[in-house]
SEFI-139784 format. One line per 4 residues: their letters; for each residue x, y, z of C-alpha. Coordinates in nm, 3 decimals, always signed. Each point is the difference from the previous one (the first is absolute). Layout:
// residues N
A	X/Y/Z; ...;
***
This chain:
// residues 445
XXXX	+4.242/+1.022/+3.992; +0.045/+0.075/-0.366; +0.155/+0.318/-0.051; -0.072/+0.096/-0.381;
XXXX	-0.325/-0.078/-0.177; +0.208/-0.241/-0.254; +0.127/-0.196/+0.312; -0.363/+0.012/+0.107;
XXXX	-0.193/-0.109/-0.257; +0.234/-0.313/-0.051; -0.085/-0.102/+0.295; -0.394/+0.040/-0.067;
XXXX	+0.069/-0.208/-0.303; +0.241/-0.288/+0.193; -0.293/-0.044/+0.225; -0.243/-0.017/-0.273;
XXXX	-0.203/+0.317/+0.075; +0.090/+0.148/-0.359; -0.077/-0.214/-0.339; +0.188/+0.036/-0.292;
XXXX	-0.120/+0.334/-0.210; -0.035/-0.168/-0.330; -0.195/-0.334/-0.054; +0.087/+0.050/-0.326;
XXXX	+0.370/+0.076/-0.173; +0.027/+0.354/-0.130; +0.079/-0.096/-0.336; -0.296/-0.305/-0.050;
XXXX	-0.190/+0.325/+0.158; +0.042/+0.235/-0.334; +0.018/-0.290/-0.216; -0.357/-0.046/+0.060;
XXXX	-0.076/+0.380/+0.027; +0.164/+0.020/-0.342; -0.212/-0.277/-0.130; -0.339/+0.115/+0.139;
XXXX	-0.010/+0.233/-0.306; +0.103/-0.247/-0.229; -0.283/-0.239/+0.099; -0.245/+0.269/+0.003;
XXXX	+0.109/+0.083/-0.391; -0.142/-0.375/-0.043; -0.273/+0.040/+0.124; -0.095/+0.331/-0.203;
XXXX	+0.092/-0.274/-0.311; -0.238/-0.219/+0.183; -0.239/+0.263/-0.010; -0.014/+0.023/-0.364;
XXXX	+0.012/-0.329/-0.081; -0.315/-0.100/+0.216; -0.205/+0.276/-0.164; +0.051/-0.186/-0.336;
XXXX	+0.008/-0.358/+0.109; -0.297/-0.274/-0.021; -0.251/-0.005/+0.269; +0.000/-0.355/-0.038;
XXXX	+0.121/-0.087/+0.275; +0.112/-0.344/-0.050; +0.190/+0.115/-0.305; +0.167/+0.305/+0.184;
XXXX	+0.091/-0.213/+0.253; +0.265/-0.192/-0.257; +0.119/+0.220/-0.173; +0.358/+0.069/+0.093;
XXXX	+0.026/+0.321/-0.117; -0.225/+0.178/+0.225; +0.138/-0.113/+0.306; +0.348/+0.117/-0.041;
XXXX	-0.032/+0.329/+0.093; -0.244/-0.119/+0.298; +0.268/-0.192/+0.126; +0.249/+0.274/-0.028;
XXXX	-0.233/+0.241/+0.205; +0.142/-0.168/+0.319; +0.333/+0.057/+0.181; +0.079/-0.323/+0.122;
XXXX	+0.349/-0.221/+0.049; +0.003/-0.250/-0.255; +0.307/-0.179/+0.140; -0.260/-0.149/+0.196;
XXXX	-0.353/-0.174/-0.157; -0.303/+0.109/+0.260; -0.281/-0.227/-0.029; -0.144/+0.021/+0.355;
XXXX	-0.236/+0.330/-0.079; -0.272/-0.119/+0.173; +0.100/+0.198/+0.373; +0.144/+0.290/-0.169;
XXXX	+0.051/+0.139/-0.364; +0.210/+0.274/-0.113; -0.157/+0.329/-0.153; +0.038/+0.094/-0.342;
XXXX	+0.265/+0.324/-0.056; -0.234/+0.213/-0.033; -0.200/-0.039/+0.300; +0.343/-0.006/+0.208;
XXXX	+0.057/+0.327/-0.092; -0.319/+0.108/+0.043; +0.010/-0.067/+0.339; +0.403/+0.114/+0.048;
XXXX	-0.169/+0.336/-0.101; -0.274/+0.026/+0.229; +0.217/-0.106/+0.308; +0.290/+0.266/-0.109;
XXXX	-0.321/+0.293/-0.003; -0.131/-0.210/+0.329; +0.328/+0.139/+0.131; +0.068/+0.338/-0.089;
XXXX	-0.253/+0.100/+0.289; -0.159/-0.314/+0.161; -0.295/+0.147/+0.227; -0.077/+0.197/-0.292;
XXXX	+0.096/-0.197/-0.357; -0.098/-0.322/+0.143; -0.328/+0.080/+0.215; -0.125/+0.308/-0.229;
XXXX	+0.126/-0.051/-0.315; +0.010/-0.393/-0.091; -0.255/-0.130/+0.168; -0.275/+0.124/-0.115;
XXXX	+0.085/-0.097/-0.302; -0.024/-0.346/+0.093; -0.374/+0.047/-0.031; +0.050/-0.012/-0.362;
XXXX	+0.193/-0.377/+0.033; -0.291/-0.115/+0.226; -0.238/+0.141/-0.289; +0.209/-0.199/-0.286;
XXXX	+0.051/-0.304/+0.209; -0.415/-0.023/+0.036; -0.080/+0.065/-0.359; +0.299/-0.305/-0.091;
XXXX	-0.177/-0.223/+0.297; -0.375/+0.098/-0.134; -0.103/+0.144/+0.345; -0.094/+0.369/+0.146;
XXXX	+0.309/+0.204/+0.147; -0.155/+0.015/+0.283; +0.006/-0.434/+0.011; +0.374/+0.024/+0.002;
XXXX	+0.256/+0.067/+0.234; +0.376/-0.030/-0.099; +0.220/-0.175/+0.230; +0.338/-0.182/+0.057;
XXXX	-0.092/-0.350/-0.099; -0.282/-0.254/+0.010; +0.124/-0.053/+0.343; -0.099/+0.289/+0.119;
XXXX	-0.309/-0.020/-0.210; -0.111/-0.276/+0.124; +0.091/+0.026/+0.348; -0.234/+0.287/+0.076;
XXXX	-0.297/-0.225/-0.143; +0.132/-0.316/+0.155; +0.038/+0.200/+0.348; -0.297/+0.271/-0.045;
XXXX	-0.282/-0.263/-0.100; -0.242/-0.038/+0.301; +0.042/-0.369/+0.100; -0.138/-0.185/+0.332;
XXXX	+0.116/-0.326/+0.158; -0.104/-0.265/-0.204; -0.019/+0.211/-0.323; +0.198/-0.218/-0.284;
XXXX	+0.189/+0.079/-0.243; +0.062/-0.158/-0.295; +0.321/-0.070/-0.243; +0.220/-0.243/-0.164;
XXXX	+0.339/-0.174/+0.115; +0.144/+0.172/-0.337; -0.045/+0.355/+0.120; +0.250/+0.247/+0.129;
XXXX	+0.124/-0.146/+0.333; +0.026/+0.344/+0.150; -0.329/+0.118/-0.087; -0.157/-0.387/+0.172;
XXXX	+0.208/+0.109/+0.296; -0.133/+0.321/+0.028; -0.330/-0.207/+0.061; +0.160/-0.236/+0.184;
XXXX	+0.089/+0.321/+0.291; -0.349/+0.056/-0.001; -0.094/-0.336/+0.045; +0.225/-0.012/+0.333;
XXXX	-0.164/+0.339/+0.088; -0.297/+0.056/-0.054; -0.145/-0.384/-0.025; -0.053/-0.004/-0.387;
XXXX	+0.005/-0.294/-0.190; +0.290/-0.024/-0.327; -0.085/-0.303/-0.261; +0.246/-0.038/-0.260;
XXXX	-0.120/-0.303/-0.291; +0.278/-0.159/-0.191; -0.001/+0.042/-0.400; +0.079/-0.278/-0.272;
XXXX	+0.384/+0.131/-0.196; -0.073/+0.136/-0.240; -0.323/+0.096/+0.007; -0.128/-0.074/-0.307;
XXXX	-0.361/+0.024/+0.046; -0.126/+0.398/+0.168; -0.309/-0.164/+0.045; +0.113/-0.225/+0.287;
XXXX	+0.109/+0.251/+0.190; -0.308/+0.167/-0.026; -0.136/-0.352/+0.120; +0.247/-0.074/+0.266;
XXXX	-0.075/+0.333/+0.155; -0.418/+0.020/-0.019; +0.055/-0.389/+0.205; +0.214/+0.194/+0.256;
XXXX	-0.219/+0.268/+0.098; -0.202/-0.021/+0.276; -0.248/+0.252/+0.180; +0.335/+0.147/+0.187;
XXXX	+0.154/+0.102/-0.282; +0.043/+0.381/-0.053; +0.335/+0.044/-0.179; +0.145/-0.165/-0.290;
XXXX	+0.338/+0.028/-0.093; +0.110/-0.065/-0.390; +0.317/+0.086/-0.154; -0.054/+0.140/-0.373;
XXXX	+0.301/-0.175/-0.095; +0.189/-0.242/+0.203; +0.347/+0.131/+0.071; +0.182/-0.333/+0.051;
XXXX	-0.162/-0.165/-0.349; -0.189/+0.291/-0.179; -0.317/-0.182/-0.030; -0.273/+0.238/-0.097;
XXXX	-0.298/-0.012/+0.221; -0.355/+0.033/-0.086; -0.065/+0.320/+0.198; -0.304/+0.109/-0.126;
XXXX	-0.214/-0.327/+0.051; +0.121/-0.044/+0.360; -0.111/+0.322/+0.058; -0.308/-0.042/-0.155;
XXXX	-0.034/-0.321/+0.212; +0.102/+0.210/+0.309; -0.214/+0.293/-0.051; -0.333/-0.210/+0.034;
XXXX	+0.094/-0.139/+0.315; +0.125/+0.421/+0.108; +0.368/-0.199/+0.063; +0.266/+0.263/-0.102;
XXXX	+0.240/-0.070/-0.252; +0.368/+0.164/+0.049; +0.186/-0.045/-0.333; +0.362/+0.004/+0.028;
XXXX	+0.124/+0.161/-0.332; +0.347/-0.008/+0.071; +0.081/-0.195/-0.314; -0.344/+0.112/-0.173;
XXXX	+0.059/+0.387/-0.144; +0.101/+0.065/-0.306; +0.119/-0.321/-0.032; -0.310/-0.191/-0.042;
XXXX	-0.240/+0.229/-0.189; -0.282/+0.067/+0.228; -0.223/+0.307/+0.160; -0.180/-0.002/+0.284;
XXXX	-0.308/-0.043/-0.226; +0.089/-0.307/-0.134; +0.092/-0.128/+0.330; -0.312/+0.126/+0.140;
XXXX	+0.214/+0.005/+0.347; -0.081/+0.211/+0.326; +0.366/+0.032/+0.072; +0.344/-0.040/-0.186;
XXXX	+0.350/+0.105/+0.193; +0.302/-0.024/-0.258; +0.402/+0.080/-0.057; +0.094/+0.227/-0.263;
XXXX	+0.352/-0.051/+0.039; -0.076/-0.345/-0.166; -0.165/-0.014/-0.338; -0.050/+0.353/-0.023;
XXXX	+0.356/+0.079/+0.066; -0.045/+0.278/+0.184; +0.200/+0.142/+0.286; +0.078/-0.281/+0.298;
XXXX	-0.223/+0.112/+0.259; -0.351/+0.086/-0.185; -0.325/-0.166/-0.013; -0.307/+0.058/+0.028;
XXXX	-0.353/-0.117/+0.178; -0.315/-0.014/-0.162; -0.292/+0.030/+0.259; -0.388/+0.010/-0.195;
XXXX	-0.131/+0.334/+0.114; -0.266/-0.166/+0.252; +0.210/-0.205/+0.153; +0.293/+0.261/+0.124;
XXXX	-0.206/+0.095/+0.317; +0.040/-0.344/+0.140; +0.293/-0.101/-0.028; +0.294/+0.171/+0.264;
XXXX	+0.291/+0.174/-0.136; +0.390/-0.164/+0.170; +0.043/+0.321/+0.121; -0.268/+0.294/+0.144;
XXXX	-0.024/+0.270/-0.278; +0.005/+0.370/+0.106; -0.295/+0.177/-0.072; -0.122/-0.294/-0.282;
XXXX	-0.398/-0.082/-0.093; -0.062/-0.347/+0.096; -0.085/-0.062/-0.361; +0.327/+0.181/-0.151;
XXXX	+0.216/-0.231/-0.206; +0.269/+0.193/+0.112; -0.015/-0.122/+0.381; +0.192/-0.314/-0.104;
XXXX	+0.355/+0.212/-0.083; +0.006/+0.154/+0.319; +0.349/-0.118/+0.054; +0.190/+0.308/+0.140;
XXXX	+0.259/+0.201/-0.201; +0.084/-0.162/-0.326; +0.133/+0.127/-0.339; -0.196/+0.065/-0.328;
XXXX	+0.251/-0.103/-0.188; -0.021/-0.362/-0.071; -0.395/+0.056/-0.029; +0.023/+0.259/-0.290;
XXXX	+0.220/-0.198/-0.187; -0.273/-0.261/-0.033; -0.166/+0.259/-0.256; +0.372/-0.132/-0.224;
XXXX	-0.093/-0.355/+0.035; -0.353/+0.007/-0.108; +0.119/+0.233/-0.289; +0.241/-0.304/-0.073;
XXXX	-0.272/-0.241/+0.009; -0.213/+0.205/-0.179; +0.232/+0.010/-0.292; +0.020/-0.348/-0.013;
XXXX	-0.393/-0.090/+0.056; -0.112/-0.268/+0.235; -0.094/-0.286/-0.229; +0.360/+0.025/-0.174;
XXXX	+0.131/+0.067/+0.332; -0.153/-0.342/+0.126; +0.045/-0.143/-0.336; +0.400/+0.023/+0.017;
XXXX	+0.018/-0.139/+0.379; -0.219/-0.291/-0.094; +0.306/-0.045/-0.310; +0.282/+0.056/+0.190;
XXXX	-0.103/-0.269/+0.227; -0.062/-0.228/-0.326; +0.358/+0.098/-0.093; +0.175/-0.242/+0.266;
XXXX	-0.248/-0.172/+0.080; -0.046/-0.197/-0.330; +0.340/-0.090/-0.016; +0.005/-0.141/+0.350;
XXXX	-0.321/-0.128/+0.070; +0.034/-0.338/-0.167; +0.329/-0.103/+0.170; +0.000/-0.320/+0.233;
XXXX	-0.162/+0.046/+0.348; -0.095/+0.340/-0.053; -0.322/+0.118/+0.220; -0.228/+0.319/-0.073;
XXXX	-0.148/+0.117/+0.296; -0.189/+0.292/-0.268; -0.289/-0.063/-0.258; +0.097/+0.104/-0.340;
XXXX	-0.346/-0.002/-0.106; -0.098/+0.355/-0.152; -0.088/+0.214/+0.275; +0.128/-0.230/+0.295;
XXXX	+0.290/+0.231/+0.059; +0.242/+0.293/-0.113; +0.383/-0.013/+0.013; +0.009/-0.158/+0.278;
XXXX	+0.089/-0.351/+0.004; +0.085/-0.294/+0.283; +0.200/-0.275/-0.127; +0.156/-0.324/+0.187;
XXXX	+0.287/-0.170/-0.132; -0.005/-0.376/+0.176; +0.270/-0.057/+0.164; +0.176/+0.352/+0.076;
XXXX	-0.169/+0.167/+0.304; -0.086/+0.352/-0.103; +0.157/+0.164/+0.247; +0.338/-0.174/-0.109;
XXXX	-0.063/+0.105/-0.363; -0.101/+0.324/+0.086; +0.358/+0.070/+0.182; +0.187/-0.252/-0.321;
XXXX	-0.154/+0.278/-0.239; +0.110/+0.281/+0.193; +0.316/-0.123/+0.158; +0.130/-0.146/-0.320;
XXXX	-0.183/+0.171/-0.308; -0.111/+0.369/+0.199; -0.397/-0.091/-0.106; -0.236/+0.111/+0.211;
XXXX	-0.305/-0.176/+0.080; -0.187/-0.137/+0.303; +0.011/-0.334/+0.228; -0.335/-0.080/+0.118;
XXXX	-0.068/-0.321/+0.284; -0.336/+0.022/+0.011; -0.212/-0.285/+0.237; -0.222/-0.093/-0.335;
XXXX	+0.291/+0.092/-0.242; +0.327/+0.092/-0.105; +0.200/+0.182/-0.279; +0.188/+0.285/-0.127;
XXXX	-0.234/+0.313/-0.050; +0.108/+0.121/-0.333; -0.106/+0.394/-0.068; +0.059/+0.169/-0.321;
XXXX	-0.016/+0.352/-0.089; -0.015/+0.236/-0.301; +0.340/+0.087/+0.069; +0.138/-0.323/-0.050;
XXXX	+0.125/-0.093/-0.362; -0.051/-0.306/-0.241; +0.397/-0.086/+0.060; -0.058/+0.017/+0.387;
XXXX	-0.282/-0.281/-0.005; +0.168/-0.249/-0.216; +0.305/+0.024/+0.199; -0.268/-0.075/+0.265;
XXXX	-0.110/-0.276/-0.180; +0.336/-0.188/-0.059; +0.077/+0.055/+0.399; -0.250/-0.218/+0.097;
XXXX	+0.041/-0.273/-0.281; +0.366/+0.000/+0.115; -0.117/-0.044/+0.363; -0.266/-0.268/-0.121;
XXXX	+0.303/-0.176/-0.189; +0.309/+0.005/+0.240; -0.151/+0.115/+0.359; +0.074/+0.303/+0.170;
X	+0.374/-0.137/+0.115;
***
């Protein structure tokens, strides 16, 4: 037996019980604490700038000037070039230390900072989330991500043996799957229609789904934006189609919010689950759930509320114990948006994406797997290079060049899925750029 606690503890950590204490060195650990301040300075210059700058949106978006401080207002290693923002994106200083604030007061007295003090005051996020979304407060319900969102539709929605539901081979594999359980279940049917790449047409997917349904169907499943090629989908006139036949429409907005500007108005929807770790850049691990008031009675919650109204939004975040922290900090990120208004916001993806891809998009044996049409799609982009599998380019770019982007083998398609973000400079996307020429020229060897 050990016989000091030193002697002891090495042992706990020889046998792998104990991890290491830091995932992070000390030193790259106050090099970004020292830096949160200096990004947040930028973004106070941000501030100022935006007040005074065009509301034109296309012209804001190229002007170089305004975006230099916007870029700033991120701590991020720029040894490496992070263009795979689609799963996660990181938060702007300012929100960061929003939340390092509320989890330091979460901890000077848990039961009592956390439960009694912070939140209740993440009423006034779910209140400021609505009003950006265009629905009541008491429509939304803040989660952890669209997964969870979506699941406690996809799982609480009444559905009998031989119910169908309806979606496309493009959508989120998980959330099909989470169908696909209930199909082995419970006996429902799960039809998934393939798409044309790109889609360059919204009306034929309107088309291709009104040919699909049949007196079965109850549920429709439609991605705003396709994660794998950022394909904007025409929400509002499948649910428009939908609503005359009483089929529900679940809209996953994963890639939607605040990155394609749309409220819940314009996309007339019944129900919208979204990330706001992604475009919103808030803390990783929010979300929310929009539910339309007469609907919330219907649909189960994942997990039995205590003491919750059958038609309180708030039944859908009963998840146990869970901090305020990350959730209050999403007040930061839709200041950050604010500042920067939606249209410009939208604006400067749509050029940033223009950025590389003009100076790529003519090279031999290049593939687009996204529209470029006005309106087809955001920053997102999916791009095949003939000849180099994207999984091996994905790994060449990162392995060789530290560029981050995404392989994607897809049955109907492949390609790298390219995601840009505010953070990410002029300089950053040309060196982009002459990557993939180089790998068009000589080959990934």
């Amino acid at each position: 037996m050990p016989s000091t606690r030193r002697a002891f503890l090495g042992g706990l950590a020889a046998a792998g019980v104990l991890a290491p204490r830091l995932f992070v060195p000390a030193a790259k650990a106050a090099e970004a604490r020292g830096g949160l301040g200096e990004a947040i300075a930028a973004t106070a210059r941000a501030r100022w700038r935006f007040a005074a700058a065009t509301a034109d949106p296309a012209a804001a978006a190229a002007d170089p000037a305004l975006w230099t401080d916007v870029q700033q207002s991120w701590v991020v290693d720029r040894t490496l070039l992070n263009l795979e923002n689609g799963g996660l994106q990181p938060s702007p200083a300012l929100v960061t230390q929003a939340f390092i604030d509320a989890w330091m007061k979460a901890n000077e007295a848990p039961s009592h900072t956390n439960s009694r003090i912070l939140w209740p005051q993440v009423e006034q996020v779910r209140a400021r989330l609505a009003a950006a979304f265009g629905c009541a407060t008491e429509e939304m319900a803040i989660t952890r991500n669209t997964t969870e969102g979506f699941l406690a539709v996809a799982l609480g929605t009444r559905l009998e043996a031989g119910d169908e539901v309806l979606t496309t081979t493009h959508d989120y594999h998980r959330f099909r799957n989470a169908f696909h359980q209930r199909e082995q279940r419970e006996g429902i049917v799960l039809r998934a229609i393939p798409l044309p790449v790109p889609v360059e047409d919204p009306a034929l997917v309107v088309e291709r789904l009104a040919a699909a349904i049949t007196p079965r169907t109850r549920v429709i499943l439609l991605s705003h934006v396709f994660q794998l090629t950022g394909q904007v989908m025409p929400v509002r006139e499948v649910v428009r189609l939908a609503r005359t036949r009483d089929i529900l429409v679940i809209v996953d907005g994963a890639h939607g919010f605040s990155h394609i500007p749309a409220t819940r108005d314009e996309l007339e929807c019944d129900v919208y689950a979204t990330s706001l770790h992604k475009w919103l850049s808030a803390p990783h691990g929010t979300g929310f759930l929009y539910v339309r008031k007469a609907l919330i009675p219907s649909i189960w919650p994942l997990m039995p509320p205590t003491a919750k109204a059958p038609d309180d939004i708030r039944k859908f975040e009963a998840i146990g114990t869970a901090s305020a922290a990350p959730f209050l900090a999403i007040a930061e990120a839709l200041d950050f948006w604010a500042m920067i208004g939606t249209a410009r916001k939208a604006a400067r993806l749509v050029w940033l994406r223009e950025r590389w891809l003009d100076r790529v998009a003519s090279l031999p044996g290049v593939r687009l797997n996204t529209s470029r049409r006005p309106g087809r799609a955001g920053a997102i982009v999916n791009l095949d290079l003939e000849g180099l599998p994207p999984t091996k380019l994905a790994a060449w770019l990162w392995d060789r060049h530290r560029v981050l982007v995404a392989g994607v083998e897809h049955p109907e398609f492949q390609g790298i899925r390219v995601v840009p973000a505010l953070y990410n400079t002029e300089a950053e996307l040309d060196r982009f750029a002459e990557l993939l020429t180089e790998a068009r020229r000589r080959g990934l060897d």
